[in-house]
C-alpha positions as CSV (number, residue, x, y, z in Angstrom):
1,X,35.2,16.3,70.7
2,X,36.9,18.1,68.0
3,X,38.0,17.1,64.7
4,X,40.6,19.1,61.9
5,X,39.3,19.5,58.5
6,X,41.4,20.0,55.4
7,X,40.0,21.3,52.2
8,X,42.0,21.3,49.4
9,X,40.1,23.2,47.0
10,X,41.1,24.8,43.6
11,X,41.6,28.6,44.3
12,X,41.8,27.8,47.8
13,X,43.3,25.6,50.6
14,X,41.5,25.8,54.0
15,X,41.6,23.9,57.1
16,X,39.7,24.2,60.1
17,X,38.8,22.7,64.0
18,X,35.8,21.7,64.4
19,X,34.5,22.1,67.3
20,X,31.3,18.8,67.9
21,X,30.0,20.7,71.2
22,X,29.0,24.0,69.3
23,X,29.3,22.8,66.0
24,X,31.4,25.3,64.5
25,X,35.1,25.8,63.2
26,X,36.9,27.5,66.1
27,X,40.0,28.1,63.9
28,X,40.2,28.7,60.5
29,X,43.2,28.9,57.9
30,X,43.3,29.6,54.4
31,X,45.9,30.2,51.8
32,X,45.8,30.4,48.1
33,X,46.1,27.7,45.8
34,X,46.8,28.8,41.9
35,X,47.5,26.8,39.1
36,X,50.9,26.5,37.2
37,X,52.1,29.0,35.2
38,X,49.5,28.8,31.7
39,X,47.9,25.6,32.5
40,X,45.3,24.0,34.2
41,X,48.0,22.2,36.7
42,X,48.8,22.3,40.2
43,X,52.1,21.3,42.4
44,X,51.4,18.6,44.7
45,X,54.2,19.0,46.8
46,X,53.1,22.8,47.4
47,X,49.9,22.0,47.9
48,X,51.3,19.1,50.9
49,X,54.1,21.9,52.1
50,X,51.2,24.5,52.5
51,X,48.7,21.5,54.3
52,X,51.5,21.0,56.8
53,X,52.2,24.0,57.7
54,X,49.0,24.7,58.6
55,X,48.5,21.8,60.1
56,X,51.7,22.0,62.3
57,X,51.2,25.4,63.4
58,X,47.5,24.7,64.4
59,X,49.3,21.1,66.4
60,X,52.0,23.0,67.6
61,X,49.9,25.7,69.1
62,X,46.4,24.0,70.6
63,X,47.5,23.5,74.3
64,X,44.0,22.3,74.8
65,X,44.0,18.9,76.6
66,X,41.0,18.3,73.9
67,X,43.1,16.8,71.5
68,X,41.5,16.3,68.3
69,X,39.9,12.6,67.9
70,X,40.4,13.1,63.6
71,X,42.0,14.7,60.0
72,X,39.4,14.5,57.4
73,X,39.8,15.7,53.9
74,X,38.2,17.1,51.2
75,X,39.0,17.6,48.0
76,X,38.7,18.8,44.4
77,X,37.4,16.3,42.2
78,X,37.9,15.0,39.0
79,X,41.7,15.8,38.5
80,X,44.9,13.2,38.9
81,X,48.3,13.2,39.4
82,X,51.3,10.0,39.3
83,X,52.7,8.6,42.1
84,X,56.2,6.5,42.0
85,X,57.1,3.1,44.1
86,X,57.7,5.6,47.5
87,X,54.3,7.6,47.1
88,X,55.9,10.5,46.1
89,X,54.4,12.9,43.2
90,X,56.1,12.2,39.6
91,X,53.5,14.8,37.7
92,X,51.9,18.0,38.4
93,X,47.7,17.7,39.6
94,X,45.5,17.6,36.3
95,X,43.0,19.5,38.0
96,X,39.3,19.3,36.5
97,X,39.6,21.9,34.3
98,X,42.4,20.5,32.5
99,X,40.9,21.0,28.6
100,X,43.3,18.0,26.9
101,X,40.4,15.5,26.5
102,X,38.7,17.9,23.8
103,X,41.8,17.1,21.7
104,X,40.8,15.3,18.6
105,X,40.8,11.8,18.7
106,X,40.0,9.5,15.4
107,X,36.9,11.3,14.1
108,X,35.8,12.4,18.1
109,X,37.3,13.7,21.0
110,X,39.2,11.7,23.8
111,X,36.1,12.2,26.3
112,X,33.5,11.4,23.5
113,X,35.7,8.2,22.7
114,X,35.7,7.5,26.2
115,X,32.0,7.9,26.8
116,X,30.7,6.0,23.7
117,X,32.6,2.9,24.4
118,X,33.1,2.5,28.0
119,X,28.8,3.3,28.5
120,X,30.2,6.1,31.1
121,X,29.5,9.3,30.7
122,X,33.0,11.7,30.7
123,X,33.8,14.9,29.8
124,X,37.4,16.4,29.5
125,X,39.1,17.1,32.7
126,X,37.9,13.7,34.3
127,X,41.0,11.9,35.7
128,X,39.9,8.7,33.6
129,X,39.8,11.5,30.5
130,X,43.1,12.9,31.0
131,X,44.8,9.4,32.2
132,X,43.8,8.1,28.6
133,X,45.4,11.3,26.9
134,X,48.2,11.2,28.8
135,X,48.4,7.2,27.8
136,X,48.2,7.7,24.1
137,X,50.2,10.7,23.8
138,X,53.5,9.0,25.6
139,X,53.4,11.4,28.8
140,X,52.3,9.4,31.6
141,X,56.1,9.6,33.3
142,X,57.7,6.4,33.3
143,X,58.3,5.8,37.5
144,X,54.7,6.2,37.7
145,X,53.5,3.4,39.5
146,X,49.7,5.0,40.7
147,X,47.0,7.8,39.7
148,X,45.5,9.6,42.4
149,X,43.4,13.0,43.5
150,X,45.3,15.2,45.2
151,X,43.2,14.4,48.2
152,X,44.2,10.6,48.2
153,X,48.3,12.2,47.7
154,X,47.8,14.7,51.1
155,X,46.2,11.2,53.1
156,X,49.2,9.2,52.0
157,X,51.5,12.1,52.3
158,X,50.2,12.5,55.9
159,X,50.3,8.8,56.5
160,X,53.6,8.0,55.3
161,X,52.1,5.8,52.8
162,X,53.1,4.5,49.6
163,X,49.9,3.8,47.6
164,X,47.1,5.4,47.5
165,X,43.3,4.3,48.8
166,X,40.2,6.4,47.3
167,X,37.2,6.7,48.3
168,X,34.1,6.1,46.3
169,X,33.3,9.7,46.3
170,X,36.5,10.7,45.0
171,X,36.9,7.9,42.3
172,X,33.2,8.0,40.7
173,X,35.0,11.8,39.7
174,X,37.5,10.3,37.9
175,X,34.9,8.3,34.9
176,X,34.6,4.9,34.3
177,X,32.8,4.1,37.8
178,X,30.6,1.2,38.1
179,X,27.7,2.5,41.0
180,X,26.0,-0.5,41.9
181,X,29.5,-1.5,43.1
182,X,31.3,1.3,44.2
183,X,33.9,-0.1,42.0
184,X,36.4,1.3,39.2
185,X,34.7,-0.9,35.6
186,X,37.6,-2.2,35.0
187,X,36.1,-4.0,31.9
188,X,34.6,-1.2,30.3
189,X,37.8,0.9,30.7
190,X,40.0,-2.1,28.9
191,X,37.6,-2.0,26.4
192,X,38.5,1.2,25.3
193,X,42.2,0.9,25.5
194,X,42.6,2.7,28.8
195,X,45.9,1.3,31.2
196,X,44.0,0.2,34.7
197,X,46.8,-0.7,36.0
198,X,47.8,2.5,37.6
199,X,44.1,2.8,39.4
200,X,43.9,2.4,42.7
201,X,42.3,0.4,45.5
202,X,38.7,2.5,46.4
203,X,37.2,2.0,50.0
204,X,34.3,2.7,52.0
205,X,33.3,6.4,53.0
206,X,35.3,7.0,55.9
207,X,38.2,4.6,55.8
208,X,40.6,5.3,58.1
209,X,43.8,5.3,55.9
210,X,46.5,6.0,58.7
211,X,47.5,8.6,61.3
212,X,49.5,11.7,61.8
213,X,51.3,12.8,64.8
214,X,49.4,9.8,66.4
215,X,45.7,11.5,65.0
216,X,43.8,9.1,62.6
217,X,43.4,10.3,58.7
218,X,40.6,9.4,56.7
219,X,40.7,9.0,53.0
220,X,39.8,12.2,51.3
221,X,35.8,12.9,50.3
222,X,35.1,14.8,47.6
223,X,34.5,18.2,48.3
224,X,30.9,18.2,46.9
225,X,30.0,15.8,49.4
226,X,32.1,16.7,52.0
227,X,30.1,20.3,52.0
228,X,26.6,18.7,51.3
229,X,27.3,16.5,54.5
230,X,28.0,19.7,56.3
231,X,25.2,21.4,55.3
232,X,22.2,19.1,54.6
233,X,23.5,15.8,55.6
234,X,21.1,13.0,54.9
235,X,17.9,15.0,55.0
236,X,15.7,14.6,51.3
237,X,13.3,17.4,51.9
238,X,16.2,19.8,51.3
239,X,18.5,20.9,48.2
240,X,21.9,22.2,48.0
241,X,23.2,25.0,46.0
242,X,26.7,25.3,46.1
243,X,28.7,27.9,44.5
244,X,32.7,27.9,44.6
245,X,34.7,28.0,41.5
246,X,32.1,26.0,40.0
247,X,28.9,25.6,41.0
248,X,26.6,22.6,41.7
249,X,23.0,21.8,42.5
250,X,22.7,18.3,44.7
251,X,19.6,16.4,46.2
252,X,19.9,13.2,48.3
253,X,18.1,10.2,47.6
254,X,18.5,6.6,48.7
255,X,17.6,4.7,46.0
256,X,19.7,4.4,42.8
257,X,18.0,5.7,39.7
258,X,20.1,5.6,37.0
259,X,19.2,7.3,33.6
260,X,18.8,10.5,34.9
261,X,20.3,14.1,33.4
262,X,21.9,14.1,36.9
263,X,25.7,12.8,37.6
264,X,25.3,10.2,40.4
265,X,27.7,10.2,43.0
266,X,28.2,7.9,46.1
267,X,27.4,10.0,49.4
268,X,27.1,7.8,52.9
269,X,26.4,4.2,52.6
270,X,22.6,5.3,52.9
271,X,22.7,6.3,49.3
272,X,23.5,8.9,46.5
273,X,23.9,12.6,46.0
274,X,22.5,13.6,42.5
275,X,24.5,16.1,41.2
276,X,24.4,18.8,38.4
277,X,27.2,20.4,38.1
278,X,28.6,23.6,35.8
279,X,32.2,24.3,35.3
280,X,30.5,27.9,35.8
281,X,30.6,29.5,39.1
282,X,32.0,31.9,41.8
283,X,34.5,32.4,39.0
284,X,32.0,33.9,37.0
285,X,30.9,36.9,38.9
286,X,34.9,37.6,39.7
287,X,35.2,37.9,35.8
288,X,32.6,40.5,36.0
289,X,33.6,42.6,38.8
290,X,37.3,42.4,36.9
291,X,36.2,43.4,34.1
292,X,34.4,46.7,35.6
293,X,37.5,47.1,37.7
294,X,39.5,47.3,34.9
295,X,37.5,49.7,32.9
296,X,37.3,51.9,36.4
297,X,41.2,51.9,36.3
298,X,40.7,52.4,32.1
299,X,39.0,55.6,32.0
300,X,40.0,57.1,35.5
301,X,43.5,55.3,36.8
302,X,42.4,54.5,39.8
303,X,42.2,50.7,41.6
304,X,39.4,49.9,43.6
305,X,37.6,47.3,45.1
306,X,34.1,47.3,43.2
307,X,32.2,44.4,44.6
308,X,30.0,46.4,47.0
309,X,29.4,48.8,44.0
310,X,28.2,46.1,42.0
311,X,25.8,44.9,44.4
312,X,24.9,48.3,45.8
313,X,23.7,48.4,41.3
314,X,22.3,45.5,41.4
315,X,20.0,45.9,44.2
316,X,18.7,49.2,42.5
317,X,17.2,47.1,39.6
318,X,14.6,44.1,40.6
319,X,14.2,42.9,37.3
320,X,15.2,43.5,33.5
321,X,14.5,42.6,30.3
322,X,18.0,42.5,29.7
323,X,19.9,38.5,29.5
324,X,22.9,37.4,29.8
325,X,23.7,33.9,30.1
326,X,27.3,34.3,31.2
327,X,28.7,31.1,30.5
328,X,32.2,32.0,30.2
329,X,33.4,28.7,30.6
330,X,30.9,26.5,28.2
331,X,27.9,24.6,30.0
332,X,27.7,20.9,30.4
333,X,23.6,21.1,30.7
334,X,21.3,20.0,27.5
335,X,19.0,21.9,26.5
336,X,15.6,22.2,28.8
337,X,12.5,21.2,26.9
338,X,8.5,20.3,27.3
339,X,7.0,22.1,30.0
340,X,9.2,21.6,33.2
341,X,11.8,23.9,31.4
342,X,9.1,27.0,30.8
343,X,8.1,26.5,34.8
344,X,8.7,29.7,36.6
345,X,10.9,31.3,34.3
346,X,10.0,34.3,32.2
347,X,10.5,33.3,28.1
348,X,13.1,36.0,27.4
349,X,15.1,34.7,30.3
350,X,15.6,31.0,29.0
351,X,18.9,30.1,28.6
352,X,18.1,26.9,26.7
353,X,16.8,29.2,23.9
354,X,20.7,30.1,23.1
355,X,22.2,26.9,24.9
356,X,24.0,24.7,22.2
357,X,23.3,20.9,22.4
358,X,26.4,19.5,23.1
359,X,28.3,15.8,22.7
360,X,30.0,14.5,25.9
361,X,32.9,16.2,26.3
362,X,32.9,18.9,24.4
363,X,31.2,22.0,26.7
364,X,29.2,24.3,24.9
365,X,31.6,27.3,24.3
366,X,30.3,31.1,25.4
367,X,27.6,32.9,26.8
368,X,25.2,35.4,25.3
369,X,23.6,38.5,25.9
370,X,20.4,39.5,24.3
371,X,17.3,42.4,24.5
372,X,20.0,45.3,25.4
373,X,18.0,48.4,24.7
374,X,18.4,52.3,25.6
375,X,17.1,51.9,28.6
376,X,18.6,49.0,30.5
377,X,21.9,49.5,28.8
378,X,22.8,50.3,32.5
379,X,25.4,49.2,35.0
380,X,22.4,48.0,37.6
381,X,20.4,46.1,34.7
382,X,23.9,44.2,33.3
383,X,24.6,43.4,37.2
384,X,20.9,42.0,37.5
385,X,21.0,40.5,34.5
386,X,24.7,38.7,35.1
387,X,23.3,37.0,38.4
388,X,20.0,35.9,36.9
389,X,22.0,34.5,34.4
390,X,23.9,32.4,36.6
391,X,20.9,31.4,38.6
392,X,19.2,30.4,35.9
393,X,21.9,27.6,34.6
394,X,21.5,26.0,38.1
395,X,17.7,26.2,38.0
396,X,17.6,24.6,34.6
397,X,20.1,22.0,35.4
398,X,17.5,21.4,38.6
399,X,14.7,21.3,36.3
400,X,16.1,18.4,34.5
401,X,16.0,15.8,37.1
402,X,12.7,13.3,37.4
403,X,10.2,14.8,39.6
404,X,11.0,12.0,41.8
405,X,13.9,13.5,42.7
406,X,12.7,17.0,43.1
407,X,9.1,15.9,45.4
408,X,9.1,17.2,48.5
409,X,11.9,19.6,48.8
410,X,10.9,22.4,50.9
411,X,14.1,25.2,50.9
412,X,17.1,25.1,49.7
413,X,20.5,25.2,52.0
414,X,23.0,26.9,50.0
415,X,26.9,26.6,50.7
416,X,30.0,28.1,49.3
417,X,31.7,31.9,49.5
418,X,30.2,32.3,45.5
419,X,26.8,32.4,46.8
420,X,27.3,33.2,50.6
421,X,29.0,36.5,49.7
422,X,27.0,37.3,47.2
423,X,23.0,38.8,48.1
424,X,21.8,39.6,44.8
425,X,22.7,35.6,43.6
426,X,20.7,34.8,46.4
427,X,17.7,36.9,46.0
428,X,17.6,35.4,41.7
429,X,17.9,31.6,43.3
430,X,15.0,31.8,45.6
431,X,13.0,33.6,43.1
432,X,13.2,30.8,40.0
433,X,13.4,27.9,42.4
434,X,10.8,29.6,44.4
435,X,12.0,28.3,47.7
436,X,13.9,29.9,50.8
437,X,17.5,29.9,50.7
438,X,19.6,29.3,54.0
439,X,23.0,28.5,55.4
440,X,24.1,26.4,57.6
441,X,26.1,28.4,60.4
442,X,29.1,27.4,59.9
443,X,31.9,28.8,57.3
444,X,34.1,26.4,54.7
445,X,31.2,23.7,54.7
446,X,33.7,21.4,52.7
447,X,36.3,21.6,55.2
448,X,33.7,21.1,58.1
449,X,32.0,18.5,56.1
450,X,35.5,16.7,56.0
451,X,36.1,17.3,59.7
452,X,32.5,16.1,60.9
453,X,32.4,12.5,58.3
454,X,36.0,12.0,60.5
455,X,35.3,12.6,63.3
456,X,32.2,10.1,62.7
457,X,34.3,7.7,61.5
458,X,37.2,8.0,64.0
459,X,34.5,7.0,67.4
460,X,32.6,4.5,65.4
């Protein structure tokens, strides 16, 4: 059987066939998503107009007699748009690194407010976060009627529907999610002022929202689970690195244990994904290799394409006493501490030593680089250096977690193009988490993932 799999992600939209007999996307499109000119935003009806056509063309050409059994859908997390009475978008797509909910608020911030009173932890560029902004500050548009992820708007696009359904996965993203219930707390959120009336009704994994051209749609996954389900699925010996724009370290576990450093999210009915996420990421290392293609062009005026340089310098220096902790975008982690944060990492390489303890909400700004001498004041050192650096935020955000969490895991099976494509940020995970890094075989985990959780669904 074969299944399509959308992936709306935030640089990128992707959709691929999956194919259950080999298990492996057959066909594979991609075409660039960008934000709005100098915001965090997206256009919805872009984002649909670009899904369609890809979707259409890969309908209109398969003359297979193998039709596929399933659309699944994943998505970015975290962000929200408003919908009107006819399901149609009123707003652009807040996207997740939409920055408004560090806007003072009282004496705090609109996430810290948030967090202290509704008990739930949020941070700004949550959908409840930006919902609440957008509430106080007059600019929720006034047809709205709903708030969705742009995953939910492409099912309900697809499905000619006129509200949207979430999944669990999807709305635990937005804040203010009660776990035990797998249901929005609504209490919690009217405490603090927020609207609820514009949330909408969350469902089951899997839910079969509607069809397209006669195929059945699921409700969007988030992509974090969607690619963890392609890669790991339910297995708890195994972790998952996954590095996109962001970058995240998961684990599975079937019992609920709250009170953990690690953001819970609803996986398969079976149980939770425990996630620690950075806004930090595939994004990171681009910066670099811009930055050395710009001072290439700088002192020479030529362009040129200098990731292989980069790695080819990188791979001439094994280790350096040179750090960076290139956290261009802030860091969500706390600070390591007691023993757990010293294991397997060299002193002058912990970035908790430079790490600012931060409220929720308000991302530690900047990275650091420290111990630059004479001698490793070279390309290869600052390329070593740059991808321990980003290693090392995952490996201490992994650290964190209970050891219950972390018993038994025997390799790690990493996913996304930020790791995938990139050897020497390979080589610096296995060596702090000290265990073997693989992939899955197949490409675009989250839009397989997506495919695979449909196609599940669609037979059961």
């Amino acid at each position: 059987m074969r299944a399509i799999g959308i992936d709306i992600g935030t640089t990128s939209i992707c959709l691929g066939v999956y194919e259950e007999g080999t298990g492996k996307l057959s066909v594979v499109c991609q075409e660039k998503n960008y934000f709005l000119d100098g915001t965090f935003r997206q256009d919805p009806d872009r984002i649909y107009a670009v899904v369609t056509g890809m979707l259409d063309n890969i309908l209109q050409s398969d003359d297979s007699t193998d039709r596929p059994a399933a659309i699944g859908i994943s998505s970015q997390m975290h962000g929200i748009l408003y919908v009107d009475r006819e399901g149609r978008a009123v707003s652009p797509y807040y996207t997740w690194k939409e920055e408004s909910g560090n806007e003072t608020f009282g004496e705090e911030t609109y996430a810290s407010y948030l967090s202290r009173v509704t008990g739930c932890e949020m941070y700004s560029g949550y959908g409840s976060v930006t919902h609440f902004y957008l509430q106080r500050t007059g600019q929720i548009p006034e047809e709205a009627v709903h708030l969705a992820n742009i995953g939910d708007y492409i099912a309900m696009r697809l499905c000619d529907a006129k509200e949207p359904v979430m999944s669990s996965s999807i709305a635990a993203s937005l804040g203010g999610f009660d776990l035990r219930g797998r249901c929005f707390a609504m209490d919690a959120l009217e405490r603090a002022g927020v609207e609820t009336s514009y949330y909408p009704q969350v469902r089951a994994a899997g839910f079969v929202f509607g069809t397209y051209r006669g195929i059945p749609v699921t409700c969007a996954q988030g992509d974090n689970q969607a690619s963890f389900y392609a890669a790991v699925g339910e297995k708890q010996d195994a972790l998952s690195v996954n590095v996109g724009t962001g970058s995240q370290v998961s684990l599975f576990h079937r019992e609920l244990i709250e009170g953990t450093e690690a953001e819970i999210r609803p996986f398969t009915e079976k149980g939770f994904l425990y996630v620690q996420a950075s806004v930090n990421g595939g994004k990171v290392y681009e910066r670099l290799a811009e930055f050395v293609k710009g001072t290439v062009y700088a002192v020479t005026g030529i362009e040129t394409d200098v990731y292989e340089k980069l790695e080819e310098a990188g791979a001439q220096v094994h280790t350096t006493d040179l750090c960076i902790a290139p956290l261009l975008y802030g860091s969500r982690q706390r600070q390591a501490s007691g023993e757990s944060a010293k294991r397997r990492e060299p002193e002058n390489l912990m970035l908790g030593r430079n790490a600012k303890r931060q409220e929720p909400g308000n991302p530690a700004p900047g990275g650091s680089m420290t111990g630059l001498t004479a001698e490793n004041f070279t390309l290869g050192n600052m390329v070593r250096a740059y991808v321990t650096g980003m290693a090392l935020e995952l490996y201490q955000m992994y650290e964190q977690l209970p050891d219950v969490l972390k018993a038994g895991k025997r390799e790690i099976i990493a996913s996304g193009n930020g790791i995938r494509k990139n050897r020497l940020l390979r080589q610096e995970v296995e060596r702090l988490f000290g265990l073997p890094v693989r992939f899955r075989d197949i490409a675009e985990e989250a839009a397989a993932g997506a495919a695979m959780w449909a196609l599940e669904e669609s037979v059961k």
